[in-house]
C-alpha positions in Angstrom: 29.9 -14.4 41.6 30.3 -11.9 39.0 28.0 -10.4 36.2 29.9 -9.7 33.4 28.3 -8.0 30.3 27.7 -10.7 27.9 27.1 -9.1 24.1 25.6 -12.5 23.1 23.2 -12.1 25.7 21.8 -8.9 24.3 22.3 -9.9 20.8 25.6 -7.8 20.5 27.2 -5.6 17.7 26.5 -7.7 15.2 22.9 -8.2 15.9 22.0 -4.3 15.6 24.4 -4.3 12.3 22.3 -7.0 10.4 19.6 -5.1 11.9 20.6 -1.4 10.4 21.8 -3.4 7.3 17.9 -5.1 6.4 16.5 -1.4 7.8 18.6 0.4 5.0 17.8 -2.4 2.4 14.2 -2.1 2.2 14.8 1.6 1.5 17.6 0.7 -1.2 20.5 2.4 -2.6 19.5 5.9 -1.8 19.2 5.2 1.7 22.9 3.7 1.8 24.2 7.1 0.4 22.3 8.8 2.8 23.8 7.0 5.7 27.8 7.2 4.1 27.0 10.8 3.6 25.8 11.5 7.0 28.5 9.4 8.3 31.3 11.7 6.6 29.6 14.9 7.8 29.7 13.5 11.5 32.0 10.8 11.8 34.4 10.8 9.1 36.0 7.1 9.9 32.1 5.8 9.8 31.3 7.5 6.2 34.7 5.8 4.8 33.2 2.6 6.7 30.5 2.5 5.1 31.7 3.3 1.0 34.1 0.4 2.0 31.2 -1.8 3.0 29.0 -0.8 0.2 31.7 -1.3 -2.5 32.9 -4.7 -0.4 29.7 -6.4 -0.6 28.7 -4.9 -4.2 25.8 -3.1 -3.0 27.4 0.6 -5.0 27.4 -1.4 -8.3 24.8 -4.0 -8.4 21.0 -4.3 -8.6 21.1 -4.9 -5.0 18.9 -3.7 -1.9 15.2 -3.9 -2.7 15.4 -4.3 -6.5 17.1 -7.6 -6.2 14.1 -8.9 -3.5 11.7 -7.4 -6.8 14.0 -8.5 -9.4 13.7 -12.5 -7.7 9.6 -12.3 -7.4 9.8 -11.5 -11.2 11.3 -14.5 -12.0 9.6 -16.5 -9.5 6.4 -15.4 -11.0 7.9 -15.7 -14.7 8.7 -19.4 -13.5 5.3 -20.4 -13.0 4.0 -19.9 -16.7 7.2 -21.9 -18.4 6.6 -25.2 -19.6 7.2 -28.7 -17.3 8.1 -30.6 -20.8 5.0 -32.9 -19.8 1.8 -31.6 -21.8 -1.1 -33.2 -19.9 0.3 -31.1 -16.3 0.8 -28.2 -18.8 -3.2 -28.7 -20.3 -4.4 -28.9 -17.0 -2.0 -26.2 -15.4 -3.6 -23.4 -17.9 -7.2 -25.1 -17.5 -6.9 -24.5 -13.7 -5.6 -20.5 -14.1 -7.8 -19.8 -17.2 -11.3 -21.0 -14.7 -9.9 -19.1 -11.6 -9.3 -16.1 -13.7 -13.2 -16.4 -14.3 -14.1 -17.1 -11.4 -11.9 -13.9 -10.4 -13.6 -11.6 -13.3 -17.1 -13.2 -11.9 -16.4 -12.2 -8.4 -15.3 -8.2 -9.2 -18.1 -8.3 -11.7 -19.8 -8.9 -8.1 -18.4 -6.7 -6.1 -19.0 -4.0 -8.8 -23.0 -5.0 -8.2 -22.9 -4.5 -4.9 -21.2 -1.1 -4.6 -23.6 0.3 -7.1 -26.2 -1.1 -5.3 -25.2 0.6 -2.0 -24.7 4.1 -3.9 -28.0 3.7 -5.4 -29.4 3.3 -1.6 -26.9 5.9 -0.5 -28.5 8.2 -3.2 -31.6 7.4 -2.6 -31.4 7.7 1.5 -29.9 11.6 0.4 -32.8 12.5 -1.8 -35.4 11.3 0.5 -33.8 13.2 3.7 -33.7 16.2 1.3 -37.5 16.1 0.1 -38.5 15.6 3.6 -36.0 19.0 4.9 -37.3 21.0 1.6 -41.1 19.7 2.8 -40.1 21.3 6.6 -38.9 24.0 5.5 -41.9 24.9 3.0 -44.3 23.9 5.9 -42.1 26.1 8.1 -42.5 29.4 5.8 -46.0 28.9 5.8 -47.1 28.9 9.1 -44.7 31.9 9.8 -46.3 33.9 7.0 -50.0 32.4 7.3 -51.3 34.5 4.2 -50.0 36.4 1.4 -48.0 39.1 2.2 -49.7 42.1 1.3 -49.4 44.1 -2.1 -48.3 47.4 -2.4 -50.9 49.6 -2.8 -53.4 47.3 -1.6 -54.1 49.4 2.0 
């Protein structure tokens, strides 16, 4: 019985490739120069890899990398406002965004309440501990000193 290395089994080559290949997408272009320039400063054969890879699958010259995954939520977003063609799902399409855009406004309007609130108590809590220190400390002074100092001249 034998145990061969299996590539598969591991995930192979190709499976760290893709891997590398989303890793230096989220980062875009700038990242793929990086790695061809670094790759002709150590490895010449993997810098002239990579320019043929990054010119083969257009990502040199194309929006590509993370501006086209920002590029497609655009126009999924823009997608949403266009027209169906049928007025009464149109009607109640804007009816439903223009109440939970109140009902968003309402609940920051909220939020808002509540975070002045808790300064107000947090301001409050601050000057109380700091009447109640001044308080100590002129209680303090006074029983050190128990009368007037004297007055010069006074002997």
């Amino acid at each position: 019985m034998s145990t061969a290395y299996s590539p598969s089994a591991t995930g192979g080559v190709g499976h760290w490739f893709r891997r590398a290949e989303g890793w230096l997408d989220d980062r875009g272009r700038p990242a793929w120069i990086i790695a061809m320039i670094l790759g002709f400063v150590f490895v010449w054969p993997v810098g002239l890899g990579l320019l043929a890879y990054m010119i083969w699958s257009k990502r040199m010259f194309s929006r590509s990398c993370s501006n086209r995954r920002h590029h497609e939520s655009h126009l999924a977003m823009h997608g949403a406002m266009r027209s169906s063609g049928n007025t009464a799902f149109d009607a109640y399409k804007e009816e439903t965004i223009r109440r939970l855009q109140d009902e968003q406004e309402a609940f920051e309007a909220f939020l808002q309440r509540l975070r002045d609130a808790k300064d107000k108590k947090e301001f409050d809590a601050f000057m109380d501990d700091r009447a109640q220190a001044n308080k100590a400390a002129d209680s303090a002074s006074a029983d050190i000193g128990g009368t007037e100092p004297p007055r010069a001249g006074s002997y």
